[in-house]
N, C-alpha and C positions, 0 to 999 in steps of 0.2 A: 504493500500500500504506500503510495507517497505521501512523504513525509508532513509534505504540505496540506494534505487533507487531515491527517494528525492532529495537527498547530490548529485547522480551522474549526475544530469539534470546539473548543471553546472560545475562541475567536469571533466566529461569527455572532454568537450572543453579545458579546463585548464589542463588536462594530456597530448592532444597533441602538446597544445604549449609546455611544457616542455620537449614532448618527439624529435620535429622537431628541437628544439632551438641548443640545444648542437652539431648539425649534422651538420651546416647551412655551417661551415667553412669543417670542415674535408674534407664533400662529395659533393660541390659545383655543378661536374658532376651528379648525380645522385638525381636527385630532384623531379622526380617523385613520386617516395611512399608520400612524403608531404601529396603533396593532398591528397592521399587514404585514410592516417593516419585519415588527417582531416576532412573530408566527412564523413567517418566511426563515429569519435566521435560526429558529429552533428547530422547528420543522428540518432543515440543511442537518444540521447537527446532530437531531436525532436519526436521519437516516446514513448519515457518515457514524454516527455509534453502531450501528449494526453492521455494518463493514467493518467495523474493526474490531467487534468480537469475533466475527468468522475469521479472519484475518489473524486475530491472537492465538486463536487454538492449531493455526498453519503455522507460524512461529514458531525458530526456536527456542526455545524454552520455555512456550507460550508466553514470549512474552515480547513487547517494541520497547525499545531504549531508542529517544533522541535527546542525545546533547544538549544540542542548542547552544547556547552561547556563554559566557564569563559574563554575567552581570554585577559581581560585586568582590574587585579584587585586591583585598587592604596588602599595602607595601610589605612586601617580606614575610605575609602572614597567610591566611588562608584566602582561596578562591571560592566562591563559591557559582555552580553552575546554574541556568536558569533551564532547566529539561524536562523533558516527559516522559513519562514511566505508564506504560499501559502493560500492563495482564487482566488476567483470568477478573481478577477482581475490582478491575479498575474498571476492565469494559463491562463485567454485570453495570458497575456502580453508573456509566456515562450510560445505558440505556434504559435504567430506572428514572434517573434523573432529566434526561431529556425528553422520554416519553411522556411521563408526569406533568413535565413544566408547559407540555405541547398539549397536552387537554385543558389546565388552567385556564393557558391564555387564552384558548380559545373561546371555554366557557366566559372570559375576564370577559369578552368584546358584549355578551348582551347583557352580561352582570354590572359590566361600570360605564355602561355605556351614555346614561345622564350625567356621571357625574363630570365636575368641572376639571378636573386634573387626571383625566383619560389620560392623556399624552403622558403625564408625569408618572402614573402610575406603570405604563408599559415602559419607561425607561428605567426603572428603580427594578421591575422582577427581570428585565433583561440581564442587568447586570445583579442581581440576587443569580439567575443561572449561571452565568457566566464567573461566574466568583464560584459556586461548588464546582462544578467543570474543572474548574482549573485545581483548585484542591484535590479531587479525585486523581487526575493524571498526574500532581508534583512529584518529580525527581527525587526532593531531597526535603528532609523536617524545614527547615529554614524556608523555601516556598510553601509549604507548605501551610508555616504558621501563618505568613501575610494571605495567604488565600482565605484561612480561616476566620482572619481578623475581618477580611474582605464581607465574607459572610453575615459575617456579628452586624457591621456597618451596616449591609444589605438589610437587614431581618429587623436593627431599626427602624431604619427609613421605611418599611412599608409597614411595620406594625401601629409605627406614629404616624403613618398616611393621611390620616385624619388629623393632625395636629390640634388645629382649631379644640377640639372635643378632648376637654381636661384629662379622662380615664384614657385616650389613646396617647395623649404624647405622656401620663403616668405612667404607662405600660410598659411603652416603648424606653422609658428611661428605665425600667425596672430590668427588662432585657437585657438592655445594655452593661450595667452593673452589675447584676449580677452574675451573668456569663463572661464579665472579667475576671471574678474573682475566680475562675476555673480557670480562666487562660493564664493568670500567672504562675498555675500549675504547670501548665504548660510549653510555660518558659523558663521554668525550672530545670526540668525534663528535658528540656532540648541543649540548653548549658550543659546541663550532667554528662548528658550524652558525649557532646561535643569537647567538656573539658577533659574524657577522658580515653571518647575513641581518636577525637581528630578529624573528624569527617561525620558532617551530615545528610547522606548520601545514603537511601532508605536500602539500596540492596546490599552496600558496606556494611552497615550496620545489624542488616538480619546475619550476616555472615558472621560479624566480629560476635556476635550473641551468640550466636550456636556452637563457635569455636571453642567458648570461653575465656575471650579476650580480654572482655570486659569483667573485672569483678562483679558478684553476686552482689551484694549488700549496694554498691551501683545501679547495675540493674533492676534492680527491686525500686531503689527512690526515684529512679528516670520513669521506671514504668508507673509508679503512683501517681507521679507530676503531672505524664502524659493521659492518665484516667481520672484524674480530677478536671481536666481540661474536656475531657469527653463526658464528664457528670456536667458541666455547668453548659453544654451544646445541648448533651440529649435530657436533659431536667432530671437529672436520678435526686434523689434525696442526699444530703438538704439543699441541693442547688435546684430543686423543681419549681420553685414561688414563680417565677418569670411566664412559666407556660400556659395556664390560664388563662393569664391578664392580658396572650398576646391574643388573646383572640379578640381583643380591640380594634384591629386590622380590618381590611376588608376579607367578607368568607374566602374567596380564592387565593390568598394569599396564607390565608389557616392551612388551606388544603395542603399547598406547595408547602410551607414550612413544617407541617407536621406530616409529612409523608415521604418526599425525595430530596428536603435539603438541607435544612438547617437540623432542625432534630438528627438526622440520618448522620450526621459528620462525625458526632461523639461515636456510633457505631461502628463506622467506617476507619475511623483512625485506632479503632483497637485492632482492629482485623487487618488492618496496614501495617501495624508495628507486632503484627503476634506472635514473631519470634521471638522478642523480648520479652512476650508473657510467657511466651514456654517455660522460658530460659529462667525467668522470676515467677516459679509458682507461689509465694505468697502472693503476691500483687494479683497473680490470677484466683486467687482465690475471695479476694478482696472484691474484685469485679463478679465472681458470680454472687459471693454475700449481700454486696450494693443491689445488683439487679434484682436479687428476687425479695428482696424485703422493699425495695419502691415500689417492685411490682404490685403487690399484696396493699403497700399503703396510700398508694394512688388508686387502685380499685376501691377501697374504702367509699373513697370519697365520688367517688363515679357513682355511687348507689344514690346519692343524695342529691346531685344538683338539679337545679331547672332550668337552668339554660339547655339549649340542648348543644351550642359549641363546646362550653366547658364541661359537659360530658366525655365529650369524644376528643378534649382537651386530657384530662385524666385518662384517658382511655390509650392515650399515642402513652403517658408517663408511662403506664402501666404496663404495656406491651413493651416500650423498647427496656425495661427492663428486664424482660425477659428475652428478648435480643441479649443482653449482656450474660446472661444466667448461659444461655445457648453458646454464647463465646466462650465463656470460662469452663464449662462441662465438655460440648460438643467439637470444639474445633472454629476453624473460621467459617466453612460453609455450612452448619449447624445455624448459626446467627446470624447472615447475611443469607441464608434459605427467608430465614424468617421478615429480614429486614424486603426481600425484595415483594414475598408474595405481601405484606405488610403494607407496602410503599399504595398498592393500585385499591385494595379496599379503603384503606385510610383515605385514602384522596375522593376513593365515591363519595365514601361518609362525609365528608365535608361539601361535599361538592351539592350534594343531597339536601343539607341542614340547610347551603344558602337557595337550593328551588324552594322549599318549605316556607322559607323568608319572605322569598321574592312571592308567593303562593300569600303568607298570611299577615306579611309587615311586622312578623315577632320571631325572637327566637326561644322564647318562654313557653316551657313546655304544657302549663295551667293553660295557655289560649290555643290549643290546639286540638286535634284529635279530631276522629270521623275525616280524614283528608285521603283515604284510599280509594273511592271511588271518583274525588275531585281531582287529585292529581296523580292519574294510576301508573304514567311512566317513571314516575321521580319513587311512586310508592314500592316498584318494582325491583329497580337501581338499588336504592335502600335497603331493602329488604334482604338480596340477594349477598350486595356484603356486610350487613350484620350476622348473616349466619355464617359468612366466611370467616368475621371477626371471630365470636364465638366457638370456631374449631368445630362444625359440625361435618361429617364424612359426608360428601364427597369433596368438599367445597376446598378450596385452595387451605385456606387459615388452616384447616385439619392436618394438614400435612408437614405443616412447619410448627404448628404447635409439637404435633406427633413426636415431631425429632427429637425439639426442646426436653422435653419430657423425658424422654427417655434414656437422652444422654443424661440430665440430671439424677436420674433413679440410679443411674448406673454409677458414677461418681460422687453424689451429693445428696443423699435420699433427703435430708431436713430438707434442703430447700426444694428438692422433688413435691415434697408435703405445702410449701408455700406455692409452687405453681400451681398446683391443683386445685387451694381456695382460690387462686387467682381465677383459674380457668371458670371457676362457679359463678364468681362475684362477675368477669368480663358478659356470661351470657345470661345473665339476670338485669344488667345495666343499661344493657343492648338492646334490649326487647322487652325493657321499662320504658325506651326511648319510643321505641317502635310502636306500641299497643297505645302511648300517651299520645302520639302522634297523629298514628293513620287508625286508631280505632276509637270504638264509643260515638259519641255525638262529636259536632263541632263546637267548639267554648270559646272561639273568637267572633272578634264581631267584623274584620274585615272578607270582605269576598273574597274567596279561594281563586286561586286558576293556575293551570299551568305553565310551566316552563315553558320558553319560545324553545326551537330546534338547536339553536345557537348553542344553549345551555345543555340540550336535552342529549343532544350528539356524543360530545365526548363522555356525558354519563355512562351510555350506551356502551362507547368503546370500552369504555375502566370497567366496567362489567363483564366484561368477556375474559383479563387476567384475573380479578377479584375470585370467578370462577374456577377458573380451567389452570392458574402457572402455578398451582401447586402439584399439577401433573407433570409437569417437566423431570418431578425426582421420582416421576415411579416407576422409572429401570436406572434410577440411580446417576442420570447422565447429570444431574446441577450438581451433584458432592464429587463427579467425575472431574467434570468441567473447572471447578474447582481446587479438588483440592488430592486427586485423584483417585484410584477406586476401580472397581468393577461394576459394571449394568448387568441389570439380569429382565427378567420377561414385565412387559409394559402391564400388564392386565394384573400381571402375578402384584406390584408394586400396587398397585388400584386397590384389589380387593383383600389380599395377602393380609396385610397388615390389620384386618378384623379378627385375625385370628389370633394376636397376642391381645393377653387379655389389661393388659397396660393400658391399650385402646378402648378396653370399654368402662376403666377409672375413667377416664379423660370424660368420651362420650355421656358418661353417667351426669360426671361434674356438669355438664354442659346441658343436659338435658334438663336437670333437679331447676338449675337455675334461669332454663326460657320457662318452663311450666310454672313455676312460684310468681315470674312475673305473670303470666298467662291468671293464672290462677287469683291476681291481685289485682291487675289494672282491666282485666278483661271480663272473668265472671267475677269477680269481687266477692270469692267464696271469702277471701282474708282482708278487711278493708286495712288498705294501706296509713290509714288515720292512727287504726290502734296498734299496727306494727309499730308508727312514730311511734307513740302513747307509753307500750309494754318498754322500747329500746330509747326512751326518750335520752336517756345521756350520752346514749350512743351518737343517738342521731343528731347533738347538738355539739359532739368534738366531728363530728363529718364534718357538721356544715360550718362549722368553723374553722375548719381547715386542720385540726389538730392545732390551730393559736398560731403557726407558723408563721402567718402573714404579719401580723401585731407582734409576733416577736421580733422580725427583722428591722417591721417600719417603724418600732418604737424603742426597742432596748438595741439592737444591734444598729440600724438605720439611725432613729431618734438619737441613742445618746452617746453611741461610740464613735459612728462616721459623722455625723452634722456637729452634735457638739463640739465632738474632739479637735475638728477641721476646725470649729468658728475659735475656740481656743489656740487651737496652733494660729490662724489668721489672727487673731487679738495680738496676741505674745509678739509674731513676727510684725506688726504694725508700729506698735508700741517699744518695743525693744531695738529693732533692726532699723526700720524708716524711719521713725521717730527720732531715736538714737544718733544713725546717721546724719539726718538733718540738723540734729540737735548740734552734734559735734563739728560741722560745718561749717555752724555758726561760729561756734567756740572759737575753732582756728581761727575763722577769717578777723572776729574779733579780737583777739589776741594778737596777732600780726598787727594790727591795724594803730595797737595800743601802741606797739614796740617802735613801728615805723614814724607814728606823732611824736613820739619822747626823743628819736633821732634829729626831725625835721625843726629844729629851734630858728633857723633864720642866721645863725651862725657859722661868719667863714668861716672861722679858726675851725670848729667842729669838723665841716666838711673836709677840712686839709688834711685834719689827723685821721680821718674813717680813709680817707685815697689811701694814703702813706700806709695805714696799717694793712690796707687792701693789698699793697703792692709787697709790701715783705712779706705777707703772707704766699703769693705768688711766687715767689722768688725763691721763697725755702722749700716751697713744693716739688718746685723744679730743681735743686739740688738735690733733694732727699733722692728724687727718680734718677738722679744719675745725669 
């Protein structure tokens, strides 16, 4: 493949931001082309991603290495390259990621199509794709980080899209900050690295890990640094607070970032660097402990909400932690099975909640319900990956759960035991959503209707993987393609796997919990009132978040960062500029004393101050020789 189609897989996203940006003000009225621009260069992108997955698995070593160029070469010290690194995992990762971003946009054109900052908003998710793109193919940790950072900047700007509206630019600050505090993980990890391999150069360094070049107790603090930086991307506890609140954003922009970009990066850099977790099994074991205890504690709170975003907000916490659990148990393709069939239902479900929107003018799930026979393709979409979420056979989720599961029984049975409440709590949450939604009566007061084509289209499409890409691993060919392996019979993979009985915990779990909601929000044999009532303290650390939020904005937030800062700013005002100006004065006034008591109006004075001037001159230059 040439090289140059390579370079344009994230390229071309990053020409249309450049190309829509400079337009944004001139032609405010005319915002249409935007979009076109930008569907065009992703659409490019995604169909050069699928070239170079066929492409990688004809590779040597399945894998493309280009150089590219010396972009940062300190005197005497290290180089470092600006290149691209495609395999096995990188090209899953650029066909998740561009497919995804290419149903968004598309839905984006009749989702944001009144609003006033069209144009601005297809230049911001341009370069939101074009920022993971480039993370996904980085060379070396060092591009890497700036793609990530790239990222953070991105997932800003469109969560705070809405500026104007107090809660979107709170949100978007809250994002911001707090997924720093993971990034200086991150740049820990990459120093460590760096101070002690010499090179940050991602296949250098799988190598110097495996060799055992690197000290142990090394590798163990790099790999934490690098998965505290992957907790505050992908929201694991306690760096989760941010992900909620991003659902301030516009819906398509939820879809995109809880599905193929911004959440997905914390996934993707463990499975990028996981030869260092081999090599540091505490740290991996860290990673599956984190995962499956956020998993378990963000399903909590998925039982309770009313929003129906911040459901499926908890709902992305909750699953990519068990992505990590799958990392640490299973291997890379264990967790990135899961992260991809994961990527296409996540993105219905969102894509879903905003037809409902666009359908009801709310996203509160008390105004809704009876919507199945008034918008039955959006009801359809929906429906198909909630039970994909929920892991029910035959459906894509079942299969990547499946895995999950199993690797963990097999190395980890505790947290084996936490994914399985998980498993209960995701399809009781899911189909609390579903029954509040599209059944019962209607309890809003605005007119239902459906979604235009616009919208309805790429639903349609993300239906068909939400479905059917969890059958890619049922002769084994995604854990091959990966990570490698043997295939065995397609059908045998399909129905095989009902015959251990592992599958039918899982199923059970999955079943107990769509029936209980069936059972509450549908025939209401259990009114949901006095499930509150009997679990009322339960139900009031849910919906509180477990105090998380009031802990950060008021004891960590409130009195550590803001006051500490307006202290340190008092101290350094009062002390430093103050000070300095103060003593300023001092001199200048002091000099000012000295040179009046000289100035008397007196020759004689003047005579003696030359004369003394001049031998001091004179012995200066003897003393020097």
């Amino acid at each position: 493949m040439p090289s140059e189609f390579v370079w344009a897989v994230w390229l071309l996203p990053l020409a249309a931001f450049a190309i829509i940006s400079p337009l944004i003000r001139p032609f405010p009225g005319k915002a249409e082309p935007a979009g076109y621009v930008s569907i065009t260069a992703i659409g490019l992108s995604l169909g050069l991603s699928c070239w170079l997955l066929a492409s990688v698995w004809q590779a040597p070593d399945h894998q493309i290495l280009l150089n590219g160029f010396n972009w940062l070469n300190i005197s005497g010290g290290p180089v470092f390259n600006f290149g691209l690194l495609v395999d096995t995992l990188s090209a899953v990762m650029l066909v998740v990621v561009s497919s995804v971003s290419l149903m968004v946009q598309i839905y984006s054109r009749a989702y944001m199509h009144s609003d006033p900052s069209y144009m601005r908003y297809f230049a911001f998710i341009s370069l939101f794709t074009a920022s993971m793109l480039g993370l996904v193919m980085s060379s070396n940790l060092l591009l890497t980080f700036i793609f990530w950072e790239l990222v953070g900047l991105s997932s800003y700007l469109l969560i705070g899209f809405w500026f104007h509206r107090p809660a979107a630019a709170a949100a978007a600050k809250k994002a911001f900050l707090v997924t720093r505090i993971g990034d200086v993980g991150f740049l820990i990890g990459l120093l460590l690295l760096y101070s002690n391999a010499g090179t940050l150069d991602i296949i250098s360094l799988h190598g110097l890990a495996v060799s055992g070049a690197i000290a142990g107790s090394i590798l163990t603090l790099s790999a934490l640094g690098l998965f505290l930086g992957a907790m505050g991307k992908s929201g694991q506890f306690p760096l989760h607070i941010w992900l909620p609140d991003a659902m301030e954003g516009p819906t398509p922009v939820s879809a995109l970032i809880h599905a193929a970009t911004m959440v997905a990066a914390g996934v993707f850099l463990v499975a990028r660097m996981y030869p260092l977790f081999e090599a540091a099994p505490h740290a991996l074991t860290v990673v599956g402990i984190i995962g499956a205890s956020t998993a378990v504690f963000a399903a909590t709170m998925g039982l309770v909400m009313k929003d129906i975003k911040r459901v499926l907000a908890y709902s992305t916490i909750s699953q990519l932690g068990l992505m990590f659990l799958g990392l640490a148990t299973g291997g890379i393709w264990v967790g990135i099975f899961y992260l991809f069939n994961h990527a296409f239902f996540k993105a219905l479900l969102f894509l879903g909640a905003g037809s409902v929107n666009h359908a009801t003018g709310t996203f509160d799930l008390r105004e809704m319900g009876g919507l199945r026979k008034k918008i039955p393709w959006t009801f359809a979409c929906f429906v198909l990956a909630a039970v994909s979420l929920a892991g029910v056979w035959p459906l894509a989720g079942f299969f990547s759960k499946e895995e999950v599961l199993a690797s963990a029984f097999d190395k980890q049975p505790v947290l084996f035991g936490l994914a399985i409440a998980t498993t209960f709590m995701t399809a009781f949450y899911i189909f609390r959503v579903v029954f509040l939604v599209f059944g019962g009566q209607y309890r809003g007061s605005h007119g239902p209707h459906e979604s235009s084509k616009t919208m309805l289209v790429p639903m349609a499409l993300l239906a068909i993987p939400a479905v059917a890409s969890g059958w890619l691993n049922a002769n084994g060919g995604f854990e091959r393609f990966l990570q490698g392996g043997e295939t065995h019979g397609f059908w045998q993979g399909i129905t095989g796997v009902l015959a251990h009985p592992l599958t039918w915990v899982s199923l059970l779990a999955a079943g107990s919990g769509i029936f209980i909601a069936y059972s509450m929000y549908i025939k209401v044999w259990v009114s949901p009132n006095r499930i509150k009532w009997i679990f009322r303290s339960l139900y009031a650390i849910f919906t509180r978040k477990y105090g998380m939020d009031e802990l950060y904005e008021n004891l960590i937030a409130g009195n550590l960062l803001y006051r500490g800062l307006f202290q340190a700013l008092q101290w350094l005002d009062k002390v430093v500029i103050d000070g300095a100006a103060d003593g300023i004065a001092f001199v200048t006034t002091g000099a000012g004393r000295m040179i009046r008591r000289i100035q008397t109006g007196q020759l004689q004075l003047y005579g003696i101050i030359s004369i003394l001037g001049v031998v001091i001159i004179v012995l200066v230059a003897l003393v020097r020789g």
